[in-house]
N, C-alpha and C positions, 0 to 999 in steps of 0.2 A: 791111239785115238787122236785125230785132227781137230785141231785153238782153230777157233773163227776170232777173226779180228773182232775186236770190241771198240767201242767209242777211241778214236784217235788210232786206231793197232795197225798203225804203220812198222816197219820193220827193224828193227835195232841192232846193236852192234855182236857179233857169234851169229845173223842170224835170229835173235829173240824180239820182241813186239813188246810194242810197248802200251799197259794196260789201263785202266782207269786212270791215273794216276801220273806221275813222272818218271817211275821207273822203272828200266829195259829189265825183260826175263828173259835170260836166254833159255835157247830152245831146248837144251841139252841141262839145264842145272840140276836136275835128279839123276843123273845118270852117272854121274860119278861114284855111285854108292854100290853101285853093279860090279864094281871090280873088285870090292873087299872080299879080300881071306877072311871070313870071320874063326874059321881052325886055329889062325895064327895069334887071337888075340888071347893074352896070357892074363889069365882071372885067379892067377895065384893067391895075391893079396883077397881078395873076392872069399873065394873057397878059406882059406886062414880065419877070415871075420867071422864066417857063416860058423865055422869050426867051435868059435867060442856061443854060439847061442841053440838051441835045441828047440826048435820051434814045434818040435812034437808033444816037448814037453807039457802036460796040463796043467799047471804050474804058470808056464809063461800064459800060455794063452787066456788064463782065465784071468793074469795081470794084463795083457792088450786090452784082452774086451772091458775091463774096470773104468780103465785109463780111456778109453773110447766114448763108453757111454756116460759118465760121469757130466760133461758136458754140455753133449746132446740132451740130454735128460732133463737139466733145470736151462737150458736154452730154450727148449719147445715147451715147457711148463709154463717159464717165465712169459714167453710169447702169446699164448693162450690166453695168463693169465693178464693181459694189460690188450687184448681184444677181448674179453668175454668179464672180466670183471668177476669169472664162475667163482672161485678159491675164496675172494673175499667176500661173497653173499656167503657161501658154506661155511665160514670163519667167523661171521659177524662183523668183522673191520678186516682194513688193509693190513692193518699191522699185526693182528694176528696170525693173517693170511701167509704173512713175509717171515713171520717167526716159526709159522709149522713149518714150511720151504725149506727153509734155514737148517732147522731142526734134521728133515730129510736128507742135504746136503752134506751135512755133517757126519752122516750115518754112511751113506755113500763113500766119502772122502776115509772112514775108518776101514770100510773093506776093501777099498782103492790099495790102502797101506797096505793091509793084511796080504792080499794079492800080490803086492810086488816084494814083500818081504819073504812070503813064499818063495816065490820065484826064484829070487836071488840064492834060496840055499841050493835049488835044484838045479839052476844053472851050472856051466863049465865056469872057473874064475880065472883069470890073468894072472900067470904068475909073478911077475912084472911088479905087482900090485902088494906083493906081499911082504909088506916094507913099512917101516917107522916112519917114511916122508909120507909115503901113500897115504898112512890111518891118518898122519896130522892134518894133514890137506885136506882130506875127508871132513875130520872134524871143525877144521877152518869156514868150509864150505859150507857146510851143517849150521855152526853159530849165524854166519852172514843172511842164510836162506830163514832164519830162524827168525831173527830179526825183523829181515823186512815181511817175514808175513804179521807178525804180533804187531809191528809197528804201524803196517798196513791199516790191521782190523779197528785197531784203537783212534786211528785217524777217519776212517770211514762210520762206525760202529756197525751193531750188527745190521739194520736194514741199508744203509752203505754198500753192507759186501755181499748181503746174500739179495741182491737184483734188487733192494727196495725200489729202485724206481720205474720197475716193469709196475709195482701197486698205485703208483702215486704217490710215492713219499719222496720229495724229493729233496735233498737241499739247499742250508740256502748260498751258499756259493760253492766254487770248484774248490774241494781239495788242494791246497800246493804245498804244505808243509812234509818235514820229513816223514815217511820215504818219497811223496812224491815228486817231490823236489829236483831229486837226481834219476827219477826214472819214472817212463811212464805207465808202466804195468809190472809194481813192485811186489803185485803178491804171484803173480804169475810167473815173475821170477826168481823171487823168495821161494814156491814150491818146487820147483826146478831147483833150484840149489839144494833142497834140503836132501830130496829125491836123489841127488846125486853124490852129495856128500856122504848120505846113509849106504851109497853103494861101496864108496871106497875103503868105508871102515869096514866092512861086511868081510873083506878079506883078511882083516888082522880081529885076531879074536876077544884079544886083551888090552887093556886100556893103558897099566901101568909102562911096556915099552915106549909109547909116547914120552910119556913122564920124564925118561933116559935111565928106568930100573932095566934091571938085566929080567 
């Protein structure tokens, strides 16, 4: 298909024109992609990864969709709920509004768990992984994720954490104490750690090897 010149598309260097802008296209620059072998490209590592997870498995998937919708879910509530004001006519106050949410959240967040804890038995494991450094790091990982969500909630409280201010409750200044001090979305990262911590011990079954019992 033939480029009509556009504003200024005098002709540039290869042959390319030069567009809205200040910079030449050449005429050829997707062309280079026409000669790839793609047979040649070696997806070893690729197929290896995929090796360790079972997407068929219903297990995992029903840990994706948890982990998927858990957020979508009190995002478009919360949304809602601070255009329409609906949740706190139906509640009586904001703050009951924010405490049933909460409450919902919470409940969510349990089958979230349950879901990836599933998962994990039915999964293939690393054997890699089957190690006294693995479970300690696991459990390292675990305490620190641990922390910064408890330390989190207690610096927020609970209409803090569960969107109080999609209701109107807001505070009265910014949070900076610890955790948020040293990060800026501590409990987001405190879940993610725990989530992954809890993976790494999942491989070792007993607690006392840590310890350095036989």
């Amino acid at each position: 298909m033939a480029l009509r010149d556009g504003p200024g598309g005098e002709r540039g260097p290869a042959g390319g024109r030069r567009g809205t802008g200040s910079r030449w296209w050449p005429r050829d620059c997707c062309r280079g992609l026409e000669g790839l072998d793609y047979g040649q490209v070696d997806v070893t590592a690729m197929a290896q990864l995929f090796g360790y997870v079972d997407m068929t498995d219903s297990g995992f998937i029903a840990a994706i969709l948890s982990i998927a919708f858990n957020p979508f879910f009190w995002n478009v509530v919360a949304r809602w709920e601070h255009k329409t004001r609906a949740l706190s006519r139906v509640c009586g106050s904001p703050h009951t509004a924010c405490y049933c949410l909460g409450t919902v959240i919470l409940m969510l967040n349990c089958v979230r768990s349950h879901c990836f804890t599933e998962a994990m038995k039915s999964q293939p494991k690393l054997e890699g992984l089957d190690s006294h450094w693995a479970y300690c790091s696991g459990l390292v990982i675990l305490a620190v994720g641990t922390l910064f969500v408890i330390s989190s909630f207690l610096a927020l409280g609970f209409t803090g954490t569960f969107l109080g201010d999609y209701f109107g409750i807001l505070m009265e200044a910014k949070v900076t104490s610890f955790p948020f001090s040293i990060l800026d979305n501590p409990m987001y990262w405190g879940s993610t750690a725990v989530y992954l911590g809890w993976s790494l011990m999942r491989k070792k079954q007993h607690w006392l090897p840590c310890l350095g019992s036989p």
